[in-house]
LOMIVEX-983231 format. One record per residue (C-alpha): residue number from 0; x, y, z. Coordinates in nm, 2 decimals. Last residue first. Example, Ala and Ser with C-alpha at 12.3 -4.5 7.8 and 13.67 -1.06 7.14 Angstrom:
% residues 2
n  x  y  z
1  1.37  -0.11  0.71 $
0  1.23  -0.45  0.78 $
//
This chain:
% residues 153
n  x  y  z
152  18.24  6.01  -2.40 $
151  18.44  6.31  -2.61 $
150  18.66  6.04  -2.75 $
149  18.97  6.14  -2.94 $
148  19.17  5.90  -2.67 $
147  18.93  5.64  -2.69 $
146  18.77  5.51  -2.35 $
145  18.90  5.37  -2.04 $
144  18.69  5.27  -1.76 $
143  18.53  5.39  -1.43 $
142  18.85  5.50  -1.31 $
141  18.80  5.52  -0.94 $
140  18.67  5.14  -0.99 $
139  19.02  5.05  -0.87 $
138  18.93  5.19  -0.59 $
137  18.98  5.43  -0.36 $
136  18.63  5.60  -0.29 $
135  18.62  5.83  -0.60 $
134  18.20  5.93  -0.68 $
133  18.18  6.10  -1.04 $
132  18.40  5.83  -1.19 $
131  18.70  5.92  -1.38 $
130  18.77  5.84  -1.75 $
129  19.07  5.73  -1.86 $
128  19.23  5.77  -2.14 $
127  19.28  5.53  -2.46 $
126  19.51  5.54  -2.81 $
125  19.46  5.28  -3.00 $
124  19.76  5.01  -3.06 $
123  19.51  4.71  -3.05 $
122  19.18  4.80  -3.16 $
121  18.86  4.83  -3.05 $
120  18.58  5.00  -3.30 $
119  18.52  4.72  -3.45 $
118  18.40  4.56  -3.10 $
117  18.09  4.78  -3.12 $
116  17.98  5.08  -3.00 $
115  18.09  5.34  -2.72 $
114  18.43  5.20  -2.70 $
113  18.43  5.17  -2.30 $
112  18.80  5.00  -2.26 $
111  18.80  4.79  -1.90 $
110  19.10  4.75  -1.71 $
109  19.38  4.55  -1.68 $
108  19.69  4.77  -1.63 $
107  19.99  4.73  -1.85 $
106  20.37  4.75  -1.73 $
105  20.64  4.97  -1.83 $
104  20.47  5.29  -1.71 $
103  20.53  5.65  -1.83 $
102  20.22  5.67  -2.12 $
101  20.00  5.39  -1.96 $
100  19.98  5.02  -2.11 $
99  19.67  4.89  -2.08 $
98  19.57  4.56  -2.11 $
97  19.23  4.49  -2.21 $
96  18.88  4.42  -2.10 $
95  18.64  4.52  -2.39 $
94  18.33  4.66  -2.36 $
93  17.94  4.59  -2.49 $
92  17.68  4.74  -2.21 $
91  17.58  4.73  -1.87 $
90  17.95  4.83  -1.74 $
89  18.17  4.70  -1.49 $
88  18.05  4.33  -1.46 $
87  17.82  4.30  -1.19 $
86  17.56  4.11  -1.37 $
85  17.68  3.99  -1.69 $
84  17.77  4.21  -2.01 $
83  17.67  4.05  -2.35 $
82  17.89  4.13  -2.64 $
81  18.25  4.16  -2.40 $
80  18.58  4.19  -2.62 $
79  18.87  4.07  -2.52 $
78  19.17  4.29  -2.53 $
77  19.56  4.34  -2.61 $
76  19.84  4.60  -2.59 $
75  19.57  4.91  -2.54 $
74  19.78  5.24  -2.56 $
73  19.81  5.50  -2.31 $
72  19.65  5.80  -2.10 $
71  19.60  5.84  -1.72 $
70  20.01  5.93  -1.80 $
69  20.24  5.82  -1.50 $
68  20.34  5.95  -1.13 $
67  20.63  5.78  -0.99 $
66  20.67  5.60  -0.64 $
65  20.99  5.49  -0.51 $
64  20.97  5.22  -0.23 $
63  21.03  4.89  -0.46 $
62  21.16  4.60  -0.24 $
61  21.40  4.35  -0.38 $
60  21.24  4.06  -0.51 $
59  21.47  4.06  -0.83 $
58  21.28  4.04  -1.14 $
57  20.93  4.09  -0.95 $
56  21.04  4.40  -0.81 $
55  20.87  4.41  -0.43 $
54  20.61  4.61  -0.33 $
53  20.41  4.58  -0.62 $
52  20.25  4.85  -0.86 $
51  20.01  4.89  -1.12 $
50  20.17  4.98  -1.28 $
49  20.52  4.89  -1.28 $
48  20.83  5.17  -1.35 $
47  21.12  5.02  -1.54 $
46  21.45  5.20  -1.36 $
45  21.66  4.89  -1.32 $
44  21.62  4.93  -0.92 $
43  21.22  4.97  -0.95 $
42  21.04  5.26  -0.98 $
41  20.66  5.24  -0.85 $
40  20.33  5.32  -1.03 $
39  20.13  5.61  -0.92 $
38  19.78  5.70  -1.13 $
37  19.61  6.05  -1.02 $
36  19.25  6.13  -0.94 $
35  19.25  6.19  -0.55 $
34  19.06  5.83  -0.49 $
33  19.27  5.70  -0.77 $
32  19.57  5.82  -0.55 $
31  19.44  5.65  -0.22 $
30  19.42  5.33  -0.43 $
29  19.79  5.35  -0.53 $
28  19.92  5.47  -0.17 $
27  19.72  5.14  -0.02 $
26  19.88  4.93  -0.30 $
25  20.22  5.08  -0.22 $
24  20.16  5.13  0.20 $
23  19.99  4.81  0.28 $
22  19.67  4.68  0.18 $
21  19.51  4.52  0.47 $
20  19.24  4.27  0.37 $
19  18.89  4.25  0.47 $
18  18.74  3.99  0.70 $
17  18.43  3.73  0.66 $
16  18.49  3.53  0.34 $
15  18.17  3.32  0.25 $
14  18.10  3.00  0.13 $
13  17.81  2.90  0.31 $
12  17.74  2.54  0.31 $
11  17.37  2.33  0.34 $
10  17.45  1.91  0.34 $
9  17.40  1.71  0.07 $
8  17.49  1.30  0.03 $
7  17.36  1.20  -0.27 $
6  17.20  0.81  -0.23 $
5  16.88  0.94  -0.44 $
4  16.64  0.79  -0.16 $
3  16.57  1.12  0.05 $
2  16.87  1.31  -0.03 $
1  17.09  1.23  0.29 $
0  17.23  1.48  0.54 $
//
């Protein structure tokens, strides 16, 4: 379909993705712990525990079945701070995404750090803990964000 006299070509498209994805037993069993308000990453063959986790060890591809609890508590390796929340980002005011590493795991978790204020209140190397949503559905939203470790919030 023609633009009258502009010589664009433009024709009406839909971009939309019409199924939902199976999860599989180590991201399925992760979920289904948020759901029931406990963090799992898996062991892999050289002991370093990934959160969260994969079904096959990304060093060596071999499969990873052994699950271990961790801490809902860590340390923030690295953010980036968020002044102006979109639409549909996690929270309607200022946060930081960052890395988390949790006390137990070897890898860090993107998620989002609620600091109740501004971003001079973030910090690398501060001490976080989750904080559960009301409603758990099995989701990463199950933890509704992250917020300092001394915080009442």
């Amino acid at each position: 379909m023609e633009a009258a006299g502009s010589g664009v070509l433009r024709a009406p498209y839909v971009l939309e993705y019409t199924y939902r994805r199976s999860l599989g037993p180590v991201i399925g069993r992760f979920l289904s712990g948020l759901r029931e308000g406990r963090i799992e990453g898996v062991r892999t063959a050289a002991g370093r525990v990934l959160v969260p986790p994969t079904e096959y060890d990304p060093e060596t591809g071999e499969a990873t079945t052994e699950f271990v609890p961790v801490a809902e508590t860590g340390v923030v390796t690295t953010w980036a701070w968020v002044s102006e929340p979109r639409p549909h980002q996690p929270l309607d005011r200022p946060f930081a995404f960052a890395l988390i590493l949790l006390d137990g795991a070897d890898t860090a978790l993107l998620h989002v750090v609620d600091v109740g204020g501004g971003a001079e209140r973030m910090a690398t190397g501060m001490r976080v803990r989750a904080r559960w949503s009301a409603t758990r559905v099995g989701a990463i939203q199950d933890i509704a964000c992250f917020v300092p470790e001394a915080s009442d919030r």
